[in-house]
C-alpha atoms as a printed R data frame, in Angstrom:
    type eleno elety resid chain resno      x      y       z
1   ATOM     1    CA   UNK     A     1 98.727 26.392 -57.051
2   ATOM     2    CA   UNK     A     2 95.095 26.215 -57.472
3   ATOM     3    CA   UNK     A     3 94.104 26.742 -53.429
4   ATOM     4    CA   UNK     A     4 91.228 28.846 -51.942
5   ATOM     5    CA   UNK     A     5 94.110 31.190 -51.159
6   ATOM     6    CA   UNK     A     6 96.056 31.021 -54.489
7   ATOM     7    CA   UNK     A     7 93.707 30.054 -57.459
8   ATOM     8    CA   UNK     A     8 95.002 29.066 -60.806
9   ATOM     9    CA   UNK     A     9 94.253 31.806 -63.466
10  ATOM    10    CA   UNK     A    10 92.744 29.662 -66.227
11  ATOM    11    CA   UNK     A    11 90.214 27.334 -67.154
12  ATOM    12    CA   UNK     A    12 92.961 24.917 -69.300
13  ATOM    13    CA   UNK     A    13 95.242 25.221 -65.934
14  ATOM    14    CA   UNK     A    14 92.584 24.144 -64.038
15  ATOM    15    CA   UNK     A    15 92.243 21.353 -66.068
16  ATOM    16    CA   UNK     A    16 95.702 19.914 -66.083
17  ATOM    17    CA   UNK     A    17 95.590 19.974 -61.967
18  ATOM    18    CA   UNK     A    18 91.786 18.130 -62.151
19  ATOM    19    CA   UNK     A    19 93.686 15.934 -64.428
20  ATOM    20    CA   UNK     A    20 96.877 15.197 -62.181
21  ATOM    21    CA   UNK     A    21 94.356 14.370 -59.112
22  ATOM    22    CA   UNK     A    22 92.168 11.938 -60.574
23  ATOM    23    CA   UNK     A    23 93.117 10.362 -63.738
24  ATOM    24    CA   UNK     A    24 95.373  8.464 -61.857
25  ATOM    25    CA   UNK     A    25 93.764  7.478 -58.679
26  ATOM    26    CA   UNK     A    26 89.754  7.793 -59.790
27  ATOM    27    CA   UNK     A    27 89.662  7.452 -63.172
28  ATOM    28    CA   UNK     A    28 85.810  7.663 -64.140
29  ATOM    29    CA   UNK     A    29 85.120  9.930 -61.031
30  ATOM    30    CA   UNK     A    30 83.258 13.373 -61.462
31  ATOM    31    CA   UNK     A    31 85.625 16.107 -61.960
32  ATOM    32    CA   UNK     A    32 84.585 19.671 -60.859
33  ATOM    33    CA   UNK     A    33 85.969 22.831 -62.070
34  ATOM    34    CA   UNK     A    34 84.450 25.828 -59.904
35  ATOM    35    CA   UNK     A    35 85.280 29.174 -61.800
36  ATOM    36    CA   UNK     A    36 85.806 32.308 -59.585
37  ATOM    37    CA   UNK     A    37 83.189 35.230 -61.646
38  ATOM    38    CA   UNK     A    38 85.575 36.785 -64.257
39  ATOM    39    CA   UNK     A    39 86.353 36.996 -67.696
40  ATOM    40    CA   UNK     A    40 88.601 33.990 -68.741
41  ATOM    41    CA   UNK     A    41 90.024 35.143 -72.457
42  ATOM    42    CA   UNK     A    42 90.908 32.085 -73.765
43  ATOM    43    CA   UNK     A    43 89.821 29.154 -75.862
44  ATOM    44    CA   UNK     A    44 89.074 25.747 -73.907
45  ATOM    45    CA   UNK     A    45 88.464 22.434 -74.793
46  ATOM    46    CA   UNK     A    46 86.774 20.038 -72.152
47  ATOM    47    CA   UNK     A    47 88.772 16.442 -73.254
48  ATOM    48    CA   UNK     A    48 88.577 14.435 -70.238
49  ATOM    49    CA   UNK     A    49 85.413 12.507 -69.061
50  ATOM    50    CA   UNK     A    50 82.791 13.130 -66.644
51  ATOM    51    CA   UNK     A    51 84.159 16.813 -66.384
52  ATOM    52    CA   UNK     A    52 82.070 19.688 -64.332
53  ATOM    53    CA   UNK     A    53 82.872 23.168 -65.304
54  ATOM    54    CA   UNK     A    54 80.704 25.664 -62.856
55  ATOM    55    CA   UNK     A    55 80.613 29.085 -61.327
56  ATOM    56    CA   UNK     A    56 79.062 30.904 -58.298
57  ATOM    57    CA   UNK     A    57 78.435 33.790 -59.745
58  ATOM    58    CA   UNK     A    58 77.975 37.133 -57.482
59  ATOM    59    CA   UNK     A    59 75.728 39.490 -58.133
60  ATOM    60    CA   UNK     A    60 76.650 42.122 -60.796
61  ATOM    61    CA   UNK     A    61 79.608 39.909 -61.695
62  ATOM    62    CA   UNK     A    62 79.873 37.150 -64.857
63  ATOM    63    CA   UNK     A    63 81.456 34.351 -65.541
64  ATOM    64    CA   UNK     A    64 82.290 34.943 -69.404
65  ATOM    65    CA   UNK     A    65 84.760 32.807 -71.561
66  ATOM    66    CA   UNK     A    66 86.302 35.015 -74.176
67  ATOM    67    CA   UNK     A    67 86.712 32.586 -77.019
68  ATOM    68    CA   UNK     A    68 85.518 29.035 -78.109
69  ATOM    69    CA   UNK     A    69 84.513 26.075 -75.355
70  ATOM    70    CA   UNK     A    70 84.906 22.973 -77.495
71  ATOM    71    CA   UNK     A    71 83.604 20.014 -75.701
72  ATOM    72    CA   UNK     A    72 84.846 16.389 -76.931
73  ATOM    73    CA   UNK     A    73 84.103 14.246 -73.949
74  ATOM    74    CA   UNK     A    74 80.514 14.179 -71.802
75  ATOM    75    CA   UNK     A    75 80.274 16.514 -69.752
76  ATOM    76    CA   UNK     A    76 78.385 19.409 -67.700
77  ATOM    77    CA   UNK     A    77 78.902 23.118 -68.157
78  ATOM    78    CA   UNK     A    78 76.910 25.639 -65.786
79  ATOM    79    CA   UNK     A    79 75.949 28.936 -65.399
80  ATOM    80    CA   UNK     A    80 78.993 30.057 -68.317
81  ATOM    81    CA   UNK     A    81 78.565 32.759 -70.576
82  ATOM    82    CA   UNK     A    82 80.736 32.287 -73.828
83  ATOM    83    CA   UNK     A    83 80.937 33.495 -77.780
84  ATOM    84    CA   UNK     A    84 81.101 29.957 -79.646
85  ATOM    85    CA   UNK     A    85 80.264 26.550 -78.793
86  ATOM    86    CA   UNK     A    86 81.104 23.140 -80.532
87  ATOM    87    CA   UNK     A    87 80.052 19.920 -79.505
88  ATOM    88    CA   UNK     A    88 81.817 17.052 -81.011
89  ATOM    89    CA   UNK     A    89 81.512 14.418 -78.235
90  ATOM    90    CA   UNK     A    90 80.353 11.139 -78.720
91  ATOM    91    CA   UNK     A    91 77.608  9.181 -77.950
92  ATOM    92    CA   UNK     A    92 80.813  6.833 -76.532
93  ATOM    93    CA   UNK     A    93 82.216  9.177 -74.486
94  ATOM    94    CA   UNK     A    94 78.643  9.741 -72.303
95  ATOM    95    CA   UNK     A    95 75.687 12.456 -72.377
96  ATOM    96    CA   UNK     A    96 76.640 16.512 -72.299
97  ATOM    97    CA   UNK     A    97 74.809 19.007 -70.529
98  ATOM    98    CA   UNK     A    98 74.480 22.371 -70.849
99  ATOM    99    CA   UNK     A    99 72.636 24.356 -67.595
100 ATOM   100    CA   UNK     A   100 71.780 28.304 -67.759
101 ATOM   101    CA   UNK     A   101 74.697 28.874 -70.194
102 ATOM   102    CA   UNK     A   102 74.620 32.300 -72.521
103 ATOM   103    CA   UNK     A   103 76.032 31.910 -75.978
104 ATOM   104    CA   UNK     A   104 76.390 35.328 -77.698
105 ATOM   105    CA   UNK     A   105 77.645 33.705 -81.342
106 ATOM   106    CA   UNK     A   106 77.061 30.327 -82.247
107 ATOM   107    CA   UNK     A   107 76.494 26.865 -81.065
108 ATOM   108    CA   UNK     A   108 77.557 23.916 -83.064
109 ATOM   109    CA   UNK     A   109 76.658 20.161 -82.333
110 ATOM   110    CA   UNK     A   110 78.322 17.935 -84.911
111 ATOM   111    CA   UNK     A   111 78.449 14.580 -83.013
112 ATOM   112    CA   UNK     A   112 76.257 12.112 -81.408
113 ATOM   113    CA   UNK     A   113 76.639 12.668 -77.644
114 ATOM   114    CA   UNK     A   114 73.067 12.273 -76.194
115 ATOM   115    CA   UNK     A   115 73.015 16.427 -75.646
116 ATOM   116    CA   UNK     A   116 70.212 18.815 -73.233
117 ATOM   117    CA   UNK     A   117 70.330 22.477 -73.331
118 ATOM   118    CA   UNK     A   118 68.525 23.647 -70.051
119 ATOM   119    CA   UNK     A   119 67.263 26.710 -69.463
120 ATOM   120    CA   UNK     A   120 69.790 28.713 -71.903
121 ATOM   121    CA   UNK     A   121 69.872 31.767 -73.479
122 ATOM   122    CA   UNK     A   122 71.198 31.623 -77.311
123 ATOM   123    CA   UNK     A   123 68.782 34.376 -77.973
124 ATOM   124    CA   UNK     A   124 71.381 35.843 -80.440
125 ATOM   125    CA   UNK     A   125 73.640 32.462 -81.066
126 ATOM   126    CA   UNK     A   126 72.462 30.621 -83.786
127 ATOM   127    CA   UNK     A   127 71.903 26.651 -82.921
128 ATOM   128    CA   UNK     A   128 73.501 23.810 -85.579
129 ATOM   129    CA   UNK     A   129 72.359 20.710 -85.502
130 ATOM   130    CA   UNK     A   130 74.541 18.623 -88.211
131 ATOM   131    CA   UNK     A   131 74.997 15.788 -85.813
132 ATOM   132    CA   UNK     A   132 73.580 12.389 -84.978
133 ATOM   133    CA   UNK     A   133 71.708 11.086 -81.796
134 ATOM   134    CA   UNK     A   134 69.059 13.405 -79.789
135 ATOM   135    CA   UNK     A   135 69.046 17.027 -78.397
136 ATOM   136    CA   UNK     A   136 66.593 18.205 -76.081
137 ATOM   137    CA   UNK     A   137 65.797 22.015 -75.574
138 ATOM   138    CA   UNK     A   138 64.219 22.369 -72.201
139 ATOM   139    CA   UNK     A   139 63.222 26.153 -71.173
140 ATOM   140    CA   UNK     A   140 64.943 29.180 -72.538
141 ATOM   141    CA   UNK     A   141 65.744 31.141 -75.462
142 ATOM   142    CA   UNK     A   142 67.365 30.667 -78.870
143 ATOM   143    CA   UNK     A   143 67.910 32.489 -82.424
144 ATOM   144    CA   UNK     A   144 68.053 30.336 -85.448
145 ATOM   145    CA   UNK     A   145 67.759 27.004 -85.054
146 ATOM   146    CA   UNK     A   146 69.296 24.284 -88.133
147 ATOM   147    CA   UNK     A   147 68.600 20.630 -88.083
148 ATOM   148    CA   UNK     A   148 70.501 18.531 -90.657
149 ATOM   149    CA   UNK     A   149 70.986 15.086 -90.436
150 ATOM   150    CA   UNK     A   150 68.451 12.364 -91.147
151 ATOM   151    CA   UNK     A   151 69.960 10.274 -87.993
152 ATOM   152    CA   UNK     A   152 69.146 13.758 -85.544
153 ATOM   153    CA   UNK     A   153 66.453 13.901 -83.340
154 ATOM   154    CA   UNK     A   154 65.422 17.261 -81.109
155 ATOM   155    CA   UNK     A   155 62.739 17.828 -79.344
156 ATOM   156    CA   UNK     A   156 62.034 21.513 -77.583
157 ATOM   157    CA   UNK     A   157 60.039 21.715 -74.610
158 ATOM   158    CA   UNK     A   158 58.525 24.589 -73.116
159 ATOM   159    CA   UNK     A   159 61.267 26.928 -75.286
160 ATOM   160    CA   UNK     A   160 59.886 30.464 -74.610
161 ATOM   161    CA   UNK     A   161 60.889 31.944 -77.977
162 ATOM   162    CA   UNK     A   162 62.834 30.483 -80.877
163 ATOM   163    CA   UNK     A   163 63.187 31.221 -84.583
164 ATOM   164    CA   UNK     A   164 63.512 31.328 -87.537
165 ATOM   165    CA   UNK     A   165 63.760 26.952 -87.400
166 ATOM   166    CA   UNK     A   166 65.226 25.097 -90.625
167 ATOM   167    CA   UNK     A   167 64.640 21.819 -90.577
168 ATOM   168    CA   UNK     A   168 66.365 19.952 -93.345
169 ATOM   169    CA   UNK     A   169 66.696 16.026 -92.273
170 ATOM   170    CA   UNK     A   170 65.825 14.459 -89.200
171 ATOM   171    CA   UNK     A   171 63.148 14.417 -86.612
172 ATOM   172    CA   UNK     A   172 61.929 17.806 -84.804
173 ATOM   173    CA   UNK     A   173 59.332 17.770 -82.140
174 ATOM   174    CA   UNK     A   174 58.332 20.827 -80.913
175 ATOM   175    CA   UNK     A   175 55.996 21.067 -77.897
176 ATOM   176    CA   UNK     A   176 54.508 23.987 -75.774
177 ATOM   177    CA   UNK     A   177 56.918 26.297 -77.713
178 ATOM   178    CA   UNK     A   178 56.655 29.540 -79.286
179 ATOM   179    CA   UNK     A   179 58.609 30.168 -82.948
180 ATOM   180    CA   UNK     A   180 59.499 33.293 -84.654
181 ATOM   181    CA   UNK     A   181 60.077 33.926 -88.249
182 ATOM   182    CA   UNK     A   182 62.526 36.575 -88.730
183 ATOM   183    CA   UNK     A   183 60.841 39.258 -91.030
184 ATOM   184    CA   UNK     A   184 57.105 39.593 -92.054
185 ATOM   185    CA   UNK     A   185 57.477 37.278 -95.543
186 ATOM   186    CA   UNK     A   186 59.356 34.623 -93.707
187 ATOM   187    CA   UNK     A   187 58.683 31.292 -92.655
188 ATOM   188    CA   UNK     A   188 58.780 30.512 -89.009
189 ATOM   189    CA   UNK     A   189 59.770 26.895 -89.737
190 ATOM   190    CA   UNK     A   190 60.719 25.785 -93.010
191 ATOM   191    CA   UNK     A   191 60.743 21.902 -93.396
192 ATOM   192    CA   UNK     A   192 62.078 19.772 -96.102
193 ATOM   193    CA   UNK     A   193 60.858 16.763 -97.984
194 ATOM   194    CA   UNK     A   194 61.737 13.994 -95.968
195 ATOM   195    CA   UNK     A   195 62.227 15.315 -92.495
196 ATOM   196    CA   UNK     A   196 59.879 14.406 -89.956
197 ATOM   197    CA   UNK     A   197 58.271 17.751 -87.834
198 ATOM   198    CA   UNK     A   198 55.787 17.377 -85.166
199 ATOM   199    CA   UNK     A   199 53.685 20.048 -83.406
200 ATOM   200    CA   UNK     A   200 51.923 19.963 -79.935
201 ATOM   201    CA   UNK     A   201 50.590 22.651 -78.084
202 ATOM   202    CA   UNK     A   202 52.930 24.824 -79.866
203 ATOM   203    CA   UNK     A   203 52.424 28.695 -82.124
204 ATOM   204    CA   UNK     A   204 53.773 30.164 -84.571
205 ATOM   205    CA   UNK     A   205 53.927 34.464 -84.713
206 ATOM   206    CA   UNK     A   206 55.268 36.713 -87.220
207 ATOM   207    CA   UNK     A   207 56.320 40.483 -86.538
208 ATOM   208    CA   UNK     A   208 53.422 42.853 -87.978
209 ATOM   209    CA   UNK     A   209 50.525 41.905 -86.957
210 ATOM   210    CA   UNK     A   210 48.709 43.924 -89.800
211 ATOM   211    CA   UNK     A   211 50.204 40.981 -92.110
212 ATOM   212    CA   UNK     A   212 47.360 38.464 -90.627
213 ATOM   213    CA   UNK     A   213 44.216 38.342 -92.241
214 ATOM   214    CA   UNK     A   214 41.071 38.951 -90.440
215 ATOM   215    CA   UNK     A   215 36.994 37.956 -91.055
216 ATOM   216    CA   UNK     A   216 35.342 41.245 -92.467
217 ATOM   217    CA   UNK     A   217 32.588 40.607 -89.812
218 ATOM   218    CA   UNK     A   218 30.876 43.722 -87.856
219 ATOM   219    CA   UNK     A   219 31.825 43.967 -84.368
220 ATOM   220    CA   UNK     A   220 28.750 42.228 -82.002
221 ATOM   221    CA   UNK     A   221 28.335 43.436 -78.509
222 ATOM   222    CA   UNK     A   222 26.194 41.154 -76.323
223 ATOM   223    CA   UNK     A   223 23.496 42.044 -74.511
224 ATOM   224    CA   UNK     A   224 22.078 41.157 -71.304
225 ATOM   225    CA   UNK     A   225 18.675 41.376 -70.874
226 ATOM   226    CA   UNK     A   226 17.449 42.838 -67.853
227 ATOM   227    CA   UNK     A   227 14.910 39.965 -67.493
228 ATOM   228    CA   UNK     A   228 17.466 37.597 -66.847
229 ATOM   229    CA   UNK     A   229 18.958 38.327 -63.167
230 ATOM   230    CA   UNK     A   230 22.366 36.255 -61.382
231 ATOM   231    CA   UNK     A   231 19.741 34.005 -59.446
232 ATOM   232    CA   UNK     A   232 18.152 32.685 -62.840
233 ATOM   233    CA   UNK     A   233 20.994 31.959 -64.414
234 ATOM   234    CA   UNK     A   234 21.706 28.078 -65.276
């Protein structure tokens, strides 16, 4: 029925009754979809506008989508832990937000929705950018990241780790974030003629650290001479 006391089992359900009690009378209203923790094992595609699809998780317990969340519409997903991701919304259709999601596979924007990942963990999901329009990485963690389209912009902010990063056409700005490569003869980012990268405030590591090359210098120790005391120092 999809009451407190007799919740709907499903995320595409929940969708058609979100559907039923606004399209008609508030069409361009938010829509919110609160998920009870849980594992939902089924595929889901978010395909009406202005959409919310959240959880209060409790403690110990996940909210986990077993299968793909396909979004073609703007929207905002929170707090959901899933395998795949696609975004093929348009930049028509409004901006798409992604808060303090997991993806354990991979995440896939082919479309020009005006896109922000916040705070997310792709750690192990790789990240495909083939799509127009901008993406903005703000906090978190991701795996491989692929930019390839000359119309793409991204711009990572304050990413905590991410890498190995491809960057094949388009625009990527990378600020106060720290990039990976993946073994000890690999690039961390790996740019190609044409694309546009920028760097601020940013560093780049490799595994071993007996691969970086140090000055053959002899180790100095200073000093202090005892003539010098704390009260005559300038």
């Amino acid at each position: 029925n999809g009451t407190i006391g007799d919740p709907v089992k499903t995320i595409a359900r929940a969708q058609v009754l979100a559907a039923l009690a606004f399209e008609t009378t508030g069409v361009g209203e938010r829509k919110t979809i609160i998920l009870h923790p849980g594992d939902y094992v089924e595929n889901v595609t978010i395909d009406t506008q202005f959409t919310v699809l959240t959880t209060h998780e409790l403690v110990g317990k996940n909210t986990t989508l077993s299968g793909t969340l396909t979004i073609t519409k703007g929207c905002t997903i929170d707090g959901l832990k899933m395998n795949n991701l696609v975004i093929s919304a348009t930049s028509a259709t409004g901006s798409v937000d992604i808060i303090g999601c997991t993806v354990t596979t991979s995440t896939t924007k082919t479309s020009s929705a005006y896109t922000v990942f916040r705070g997310c963990d792709l750690s192990s999901s790789t990240l495909s950018i083939t799509g127009t329009g901008t993406v903005i990485l703000v906090g978190g963690n991701y795996f491989t990241v692929t930019v390839n389209n000359a119309a793409a912009g991204v711009l990572s902010k304050a990413v905590v780790s991410m890498g190995p990063v491809t960057l094949t056409a388009g625009t990527l700005q990378l600020s106060d974030t720290l990039v990976y490569s993946a073994t000890n003869t690999s690039n961390a980012i790996t740019q190609s003629a044409g694309s546009v990268l920028t760097l601020n405030n940013s560093q780049t590591l490799i595994p071993a650290l007996t691969n970086v090359s140090m000055a053959n210098d002899t180790k100095r120790v200073p000093v202090l001479d005892s003539r010098f005391q704390p009260d005559n120092l300038i």
